[in-house]
Each structure stands twice: as C-alpha cells, then as structure tokens.
ROKOLTI-984280 format. One line per 10 residues: their letters; for each residue x, y, z of C-alpha. Coordinates in steps of 0.1 Angstrom, whole numbers, plus 2048, in hexadecimal, padded with zeros to 3 digits. Layout:
# residues N
A) X:Y:Z; ...
END
This chain:
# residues 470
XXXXXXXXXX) F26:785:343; F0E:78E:326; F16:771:317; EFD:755:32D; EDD:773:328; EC9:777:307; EC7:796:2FA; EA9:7A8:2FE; EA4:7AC:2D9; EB8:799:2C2
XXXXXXXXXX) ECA:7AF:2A6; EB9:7D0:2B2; ED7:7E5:2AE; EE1:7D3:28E; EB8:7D6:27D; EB8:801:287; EDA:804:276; ECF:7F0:258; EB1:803:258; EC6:826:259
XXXXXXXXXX) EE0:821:243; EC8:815:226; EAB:832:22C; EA5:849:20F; E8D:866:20B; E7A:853:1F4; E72:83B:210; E62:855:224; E3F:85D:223; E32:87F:218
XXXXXXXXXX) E26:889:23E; E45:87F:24E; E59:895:236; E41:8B3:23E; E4A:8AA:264; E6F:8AB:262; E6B:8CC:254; E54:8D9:26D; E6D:8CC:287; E8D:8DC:270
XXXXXXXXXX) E7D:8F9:273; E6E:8FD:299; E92:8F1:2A3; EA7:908:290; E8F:924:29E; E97:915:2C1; EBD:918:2BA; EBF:93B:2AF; EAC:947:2CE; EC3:92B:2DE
XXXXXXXXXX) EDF:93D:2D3; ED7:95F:2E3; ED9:94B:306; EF7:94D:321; EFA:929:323; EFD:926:2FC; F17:93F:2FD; F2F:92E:314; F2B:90B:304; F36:923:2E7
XXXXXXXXXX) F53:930:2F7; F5F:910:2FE; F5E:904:2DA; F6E:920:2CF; F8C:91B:2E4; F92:8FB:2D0; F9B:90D:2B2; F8C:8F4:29E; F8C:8F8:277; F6D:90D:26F
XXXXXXXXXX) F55:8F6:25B; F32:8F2:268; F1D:910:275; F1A:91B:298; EF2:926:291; EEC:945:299; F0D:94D:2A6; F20:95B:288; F3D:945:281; F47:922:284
XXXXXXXXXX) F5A:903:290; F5B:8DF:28F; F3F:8C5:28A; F41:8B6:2A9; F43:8D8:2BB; F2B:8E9:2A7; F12:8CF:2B3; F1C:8D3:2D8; F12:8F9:2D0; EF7:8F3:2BD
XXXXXXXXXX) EE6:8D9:2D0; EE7:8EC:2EF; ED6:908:2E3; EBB:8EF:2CF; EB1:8E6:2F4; EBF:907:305; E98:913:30B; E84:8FA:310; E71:8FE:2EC; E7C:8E0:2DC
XXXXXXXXXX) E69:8C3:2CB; E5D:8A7:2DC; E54:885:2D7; E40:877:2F4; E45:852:2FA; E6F:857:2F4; E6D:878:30C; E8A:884:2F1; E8E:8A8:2DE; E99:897:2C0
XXXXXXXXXX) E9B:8BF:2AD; EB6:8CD:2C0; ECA:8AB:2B8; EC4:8A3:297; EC6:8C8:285; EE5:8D4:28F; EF5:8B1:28E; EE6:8AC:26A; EEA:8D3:25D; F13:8D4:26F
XXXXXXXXXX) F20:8B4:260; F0D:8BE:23E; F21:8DC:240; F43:8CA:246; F3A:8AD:228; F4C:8CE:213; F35:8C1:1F6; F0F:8CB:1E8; EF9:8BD:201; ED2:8BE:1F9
XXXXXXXXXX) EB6:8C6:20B; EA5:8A2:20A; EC9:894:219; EC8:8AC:236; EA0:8A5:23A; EA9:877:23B; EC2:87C:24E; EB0:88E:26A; E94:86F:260; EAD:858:26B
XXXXXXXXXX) EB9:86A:28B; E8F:86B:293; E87:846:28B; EA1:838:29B; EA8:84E:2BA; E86:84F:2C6; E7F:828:2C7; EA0:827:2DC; E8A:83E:2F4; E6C:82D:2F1
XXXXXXXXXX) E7A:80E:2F6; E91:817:316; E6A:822:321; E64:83B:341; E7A:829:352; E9A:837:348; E8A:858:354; E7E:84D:378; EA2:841:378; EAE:864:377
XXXXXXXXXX) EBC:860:355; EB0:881:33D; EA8:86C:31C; EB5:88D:30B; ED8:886:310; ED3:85F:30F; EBB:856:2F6; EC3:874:2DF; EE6:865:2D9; ED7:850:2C2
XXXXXXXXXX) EC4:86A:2B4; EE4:87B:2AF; EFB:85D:2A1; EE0:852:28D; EDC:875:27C; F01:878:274; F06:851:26A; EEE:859:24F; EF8:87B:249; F20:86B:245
XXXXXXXXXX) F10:84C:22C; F1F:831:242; F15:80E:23A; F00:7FF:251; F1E:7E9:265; F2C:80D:26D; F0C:819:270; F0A:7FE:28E; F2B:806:29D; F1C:82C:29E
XXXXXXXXXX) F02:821:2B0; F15:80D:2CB; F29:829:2D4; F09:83D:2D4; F02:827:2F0; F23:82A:303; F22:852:303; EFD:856:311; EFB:86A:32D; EE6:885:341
XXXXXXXXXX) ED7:886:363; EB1:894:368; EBB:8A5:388; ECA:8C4:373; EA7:8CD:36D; EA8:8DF:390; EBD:8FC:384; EDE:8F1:375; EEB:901:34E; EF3:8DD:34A
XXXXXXXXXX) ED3:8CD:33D; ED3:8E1:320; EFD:8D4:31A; EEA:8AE:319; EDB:8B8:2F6; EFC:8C1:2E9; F0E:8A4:2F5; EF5:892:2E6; EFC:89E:2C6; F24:8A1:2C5
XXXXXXXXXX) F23:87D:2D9; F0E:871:2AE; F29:881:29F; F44:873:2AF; F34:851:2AD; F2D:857:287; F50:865:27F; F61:84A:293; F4E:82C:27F; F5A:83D:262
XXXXXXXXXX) F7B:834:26B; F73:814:273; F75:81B:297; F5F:7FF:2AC; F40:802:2BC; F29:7EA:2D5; F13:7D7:2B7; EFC:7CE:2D0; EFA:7EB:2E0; ED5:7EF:2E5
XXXXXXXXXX) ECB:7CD:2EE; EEB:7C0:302; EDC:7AB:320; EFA:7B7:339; F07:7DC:334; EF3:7E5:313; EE0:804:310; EBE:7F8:31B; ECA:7E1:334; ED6:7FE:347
XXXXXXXXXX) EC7:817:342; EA3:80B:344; E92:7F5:362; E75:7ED:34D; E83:7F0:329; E67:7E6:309; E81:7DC:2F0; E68:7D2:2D7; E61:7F6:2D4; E86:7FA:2C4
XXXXXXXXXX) E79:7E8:2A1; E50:7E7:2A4; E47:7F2:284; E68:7FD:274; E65:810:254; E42:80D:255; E35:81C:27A; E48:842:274; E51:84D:299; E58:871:285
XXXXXXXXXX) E35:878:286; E2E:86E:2A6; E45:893:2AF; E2F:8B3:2BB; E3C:8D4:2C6; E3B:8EC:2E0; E26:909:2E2; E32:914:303; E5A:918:310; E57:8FC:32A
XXXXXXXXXX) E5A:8DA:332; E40:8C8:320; E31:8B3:337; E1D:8D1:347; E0D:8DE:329; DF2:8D0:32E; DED:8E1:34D; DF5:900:341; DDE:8FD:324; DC3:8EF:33A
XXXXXXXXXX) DC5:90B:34F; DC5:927:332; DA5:91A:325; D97:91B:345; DA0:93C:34C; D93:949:327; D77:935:327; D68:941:34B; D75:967:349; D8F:95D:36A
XXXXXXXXXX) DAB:972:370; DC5:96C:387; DBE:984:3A3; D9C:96B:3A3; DA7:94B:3A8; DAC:93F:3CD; DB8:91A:3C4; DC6:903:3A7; DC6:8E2:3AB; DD9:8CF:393
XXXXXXXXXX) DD9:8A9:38C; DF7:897:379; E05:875:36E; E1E:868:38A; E3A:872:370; E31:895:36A; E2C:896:394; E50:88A:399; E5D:89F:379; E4E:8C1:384
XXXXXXXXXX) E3A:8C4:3A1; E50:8CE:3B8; E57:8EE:3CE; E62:905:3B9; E82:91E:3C1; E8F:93A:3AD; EAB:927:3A1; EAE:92E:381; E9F:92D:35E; EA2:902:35B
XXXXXXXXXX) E8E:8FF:379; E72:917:372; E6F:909:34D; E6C:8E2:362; E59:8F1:37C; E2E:8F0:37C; E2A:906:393; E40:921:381; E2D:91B:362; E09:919:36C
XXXXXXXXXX) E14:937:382; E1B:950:362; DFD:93D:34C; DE7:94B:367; DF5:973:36A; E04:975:343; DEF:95D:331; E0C:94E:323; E2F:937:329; E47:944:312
XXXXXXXXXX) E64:954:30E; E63:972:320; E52:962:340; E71:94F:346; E8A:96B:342; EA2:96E:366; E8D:98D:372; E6C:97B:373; E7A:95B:387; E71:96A:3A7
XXXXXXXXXX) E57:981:39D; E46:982:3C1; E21:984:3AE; E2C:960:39E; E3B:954:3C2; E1A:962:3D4; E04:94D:3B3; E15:92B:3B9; E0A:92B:3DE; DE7:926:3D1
XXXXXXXXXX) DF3:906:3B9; DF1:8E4:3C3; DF8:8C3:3B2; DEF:8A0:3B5; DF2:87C:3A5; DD1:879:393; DC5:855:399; DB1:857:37C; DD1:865:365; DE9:848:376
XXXXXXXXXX) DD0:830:367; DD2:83C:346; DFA:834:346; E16:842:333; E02:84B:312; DF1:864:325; E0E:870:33A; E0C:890:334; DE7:896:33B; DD9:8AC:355
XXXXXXXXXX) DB9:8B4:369; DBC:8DA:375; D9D:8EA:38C; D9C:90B:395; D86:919:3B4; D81:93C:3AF; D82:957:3D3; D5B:958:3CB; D58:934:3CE; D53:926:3AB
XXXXXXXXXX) D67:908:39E; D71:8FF:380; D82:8E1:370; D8D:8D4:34E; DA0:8B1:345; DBB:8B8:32E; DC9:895:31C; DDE:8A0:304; DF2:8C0:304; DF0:8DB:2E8
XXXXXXXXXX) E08:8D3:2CE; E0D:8AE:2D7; E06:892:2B7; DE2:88B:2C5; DDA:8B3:2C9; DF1:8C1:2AF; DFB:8E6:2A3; DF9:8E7:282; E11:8F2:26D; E0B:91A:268
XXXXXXXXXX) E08:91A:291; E2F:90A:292; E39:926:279; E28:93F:28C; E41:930:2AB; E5E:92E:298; E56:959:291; E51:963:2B5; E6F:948:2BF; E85:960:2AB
XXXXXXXXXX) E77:97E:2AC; E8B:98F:2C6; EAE:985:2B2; EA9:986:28E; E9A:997:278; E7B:991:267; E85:98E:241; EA2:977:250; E88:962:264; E6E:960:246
XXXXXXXXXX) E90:954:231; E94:939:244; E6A:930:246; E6E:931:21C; E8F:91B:21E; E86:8FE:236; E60:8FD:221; E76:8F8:1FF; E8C:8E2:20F; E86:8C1:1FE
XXXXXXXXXX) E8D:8D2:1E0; EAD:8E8:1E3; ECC:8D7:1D7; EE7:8E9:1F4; EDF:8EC:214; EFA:906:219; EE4:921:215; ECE:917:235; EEE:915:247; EFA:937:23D
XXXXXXXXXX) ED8:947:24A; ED6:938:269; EFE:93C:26F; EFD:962:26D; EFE:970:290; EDD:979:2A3; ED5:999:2BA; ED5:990:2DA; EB6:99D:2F0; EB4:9BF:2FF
END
C-alpha cells in the first residue's frame, strides 16, 4: 500500500541514525555540553523526589517481582534490577511530578528519558564508562528525539497523542543505541521499533497514575529497541517517513518532516531545552508568572482580587483550561485554574501546593471561581512559537485593573534560568529526601562530569535510598 506514495522525507530515518551512531563529544559544541549537564542534573533531582512518590513505588513493585538480575540502579530506591526495568522505574519518576525539562516545539521531557536510559544501560555495560559517554549519549537521545516531535508538529497532540510517550521513544532508543555503540544500520532498526512501541493518550492528564507510566515506557520501549538491534533483531527502516503506517503518517495530521534533518549537526535542538521553575504543566507558566509579577509589583493579595482574566493559545485552552475537580495530583499539576489558584494565596506552584491534602483546599476551590480563560485572538495570531504565552488581568474588589502580556515563560530558551537558579531547584527538589552533603555530592559530580573517567560513582549516590516525606 506504501509502496504507490513517496515518502515524506526520503532517507530520514536512515540520515538520524547515521548522524547517531557516528556523534562524538568532540562534535558537540561547548554550550550544548553545559546543557546536557544542566538537564542531567535537574532530571536526576526530579527522580529522587520521583522516587518518594506512590506511583513510583508501585511501578517499583512490579519490577521487583521480575527478579531480574540486579545491574542498573533503581535511583533513589536502594537496590537494583534490569536495564530495561530500571528505566520503566526510573523514567516514571523523571516525569512522576511534573518538574521535568521541556523542549517547546517537540512538547517532550527528553530528561526523564534520556538519564536513566543512559545512566541504567551504562551501569549494565559492566565496564568503565566515562562521564563524556554518558553526557553524548543523552546528546544523541536530545537531537534526535526532539526533531521526531517537532516534526510530528502540534498535531500529534490535538490528536490526543501525549508526545511524551510517543516522541520520547526516540529519545529513549536513540539514547541507548548510542550508549550500546551500534552501527548506524542497527542504529536504524532501533529506531523503527522506536516507532512501533510509541504510545500514550493525553486524556490521562485528567487524573490517571498512568501519564507518568508513558515516560517509563518510553524509556524501556529505547532499550528494548537498542538491545534488540544488537541482536540483529529488525526494525521498520523507514520508520519516520513511511507514507502509509509510518510514524508521522499516523500520528500527525499536519506533520513538517523537514523539521526531522533541518540543520543536522549544525542547528543543536539541545539548547533549544529550558526548565521548570514551578511543579506543573508548562504551558501555564506563563500565567502563573504573569500573575506573580502582578501581584508583587502592585502590593495585591488574594483576599483583593475580584477577577482574573486569563488569555491563552488555543492549545494551552484545550490542554488546561478546563473545570477543574479534585481528582487527583495529575489533574491539578495540568490544571490552570489549580495553579493560578495557589500562585495567588501561596505565591508559589511547587511541591507542597500539590500534595493530596491541598487538592480540595476550599480557599483554592472558592479562588478558581474568580478565574476565567479565553483564546487570545492576538496570541492565536502569533502561532505555535508563542504557544505558551499568556495575557492575565486582574480587577481588584476596589476596582483597579491590571494587566501584563507574558510571551515567554520563566525558564523557557527565550527567558532562561540561568544556571545557579537550576541548581538552586535541583536543592529544594531534594530537599525533603536527601540530605544535603548527599545533594551537594551529586551538584559537584554532574559539574565534573565531562571529566570523570566511571560514571559508577554518580550511580551509586543517586541509587542509595531516599527518605520519604513526613
């Protein structure tokens, strides 16, 4: 059936493997290196508080019931298990919070897919593996995974698809492909059954454990792929750009496939990552910072304010404007109203304003009756670049309004935290489960890591067993 239709990108699938298989630190320029390790470090943060969570802990369960041989490091969980089930773990609690990188145009948390599949199947290698391998692999994973998202566009998300547990397959089988050495004709085949494992629907952003499971399927999916292609195991070679049944021709309505090669090895999609300075979906940040500034700025607290109005793209509408319900800790982390609720009465969105007890706070359900949203005309004109931008006005009881126009989010590419503000995160991500000279151990480690010649000392720190919240 393929076979009378082009494909929508001749030798895509075949040009990202070659590029994968033959990437080498020295090929990476200095900024991007100082990237990966910002992400290394900001996801490993988000795993260990990851791994103090109840839906971490029965993903855990499961694995251990496999009585796999113990070889890579369940983080923060004190003992170990397979690759493959180690990245299951470990990518579910990467994405368990909400607190994950994020690269904009791909919509994928390429962190909490790349570290624990590069850092588990380092482990299992059974042999010296340096720093600088760890740091290209997770390159590869980046580059390659995130023009799979890019190219499968927004559509793949108003399709209902999450681009977490779709495009971050790539992410994951390219991580491991180059982690394992394959040549780039297995490197392919990895990537085709990338393709054939994809999966994750958006509607588990209304409540269900399960949207945090999409990560880790992500990542075990990579290591399958990778392991399988080892053995010489067969993949789709045209995977990406397949006319009938390929990964873009199904998942995406209005898929750019140019945007899989544009610029390869030259155009680094690694630094096109930001992070997240609140626990939440990211498309609302900017509404949450817009708000906050307002607030500080004008001396408004939340007994004062009689109205916000809040305009978004028609993505961030569909994705999290709507009614919210105490249903559980996914949906007030996807939720606007949630989060623009607890930016107005604690001044912040993090950790402890999405604990259980808080979900139906009634001073937070009595808040969100005085939130509205809308599709900004002006913002829908902008299109997807500025899809997460937001116009939020606030009419205070006394009558006085207020309004600011956010266009990028704190901590995106275009408004970035800098580098001592991610370290500062990664400290106050941990800080209820580790220690501090253990936390600071693990700042010093992932700063030396292009330098240190075994990477099983980072896996030992972050292996040992956290405390779990009071």
């Amino acid at each position: 059936m393929s076979s009378n239709k082009a494909p929508l990108l001749a030798d895509a699938t075949r040009d990202l493997a070659r590029f994968g298989a033959a990437l080498h630190y020295e090929d990476i320029p200095a900024e991007a290196v100082a990237r990966i390790k910002l992400s290394l470090l900001d996801s490993l943060g988000c795993c260990l508080f990851g791994a103090t969570l109840p839906w971490t802990r029965k993903v855990a369960e499961l694995a251990d019931a496999e009585n796999a041989k113990p070889v890579a490091t369940l983080i923060g969980l004190g003992r170990k298990t397979s690759p493959a089930l180690a990245a299951l773990v470990n990518g579910t609690s990467g994405h368990a919070f909400e607190l994950d990188d994020i690269h904009k145009e791909s919509i994928v948390h390429a962190g909490s897919i790349a570290t624990p599949v590069a850092l588990n199947l380092a482990e299992a290698k059974g042999c010296k593996v340096s720093g600088r391998d760890l740091l290209t692999a997770m390159v590869a994973g980046y580059e390659i995974g995130h023009r799979v998202g890019n190219a499968a566009t927004m559509s793949l998300f108003f399709r209902g698809f999450h681009p977490q547990g779709t495009s971050g397959s790539f992410v994951a089988a390219a991580t491991a492909a180059h982690m394992l050495n394959l040549n780039a004709t297995q490197f392919q085949h990895a990537l085709g059954m990338a393709g054939s494992q994809a999966g994750g629907l958006m509607a588990a952003q209304e409540g269900a454990m399960v949207k945090r499971l999409h990560s880790g399927r992500a990542a075990q999916s990579g290591i399958y792929a990778a392991q399988l292609a080892s053995r010489d195991f067969t993949g789709i070679l045209d995977a990406l750009e397949a006319p009938y049944g390929g990964y873009l021709s199904t998942y995406s309505d209005k898929p750019n496939p140019s945007r899989l090669t544009d610029g390869l090895g030259k155009t680094w999609e690694t630094l096109n990552v930001g992070y997240k300075p609140h626990a939440s979906v990211t498309s609302i940040h900017s509404a949450l910072d817009a708000l906050s500034e307002l607030m500080k700025e004008h001396s408004i607290k939340a007994g004062d304010i009689a109205e916000v109005e809040t305009g978004l793209s028609p993505m961030t509408h569909v994705h999290c404007a709507w009614e919210y319900k105490a249903q559980g800790v996914t949906a007030a982390q996807m939720n606007l109203y949630y989060g623009m609720a607890v930016i107005a009465l604690d001044g912040a969105a993090f950790t402890e304003q999405f604990r259980e007890a808080r979900l139906a706070d009634p001073q937070i359900l009595d808040f969100i009756t005085r939130i509205s949203a809308y599709v900004d005309p002006e913002i829908e004109k902008m299109g997807a670049p500025f899809r997460h931008a937001s116009r939020v006005k606030i009419t205070t009881r006394a009558g006085k309004v207020h309004e600011k126009l956010a266009l990028h989010r704190r901590g995106s590419p275009e408004n970035p935290l800098a580098p001592e503000e991610v370290i500062h995160k990664f400290r106050n991500v941990v800080a209820p489960c580790m220690s501090k000279t253990d936390a600071e151990r693990i700042i010093t480690t992932v700063d030396r890591c292009e330098v240190i010649a075994d990477i099983n000392e980072l896996a030992a720190i972050v292996g040992a067993a956290v405390t779990l919240p009071k």
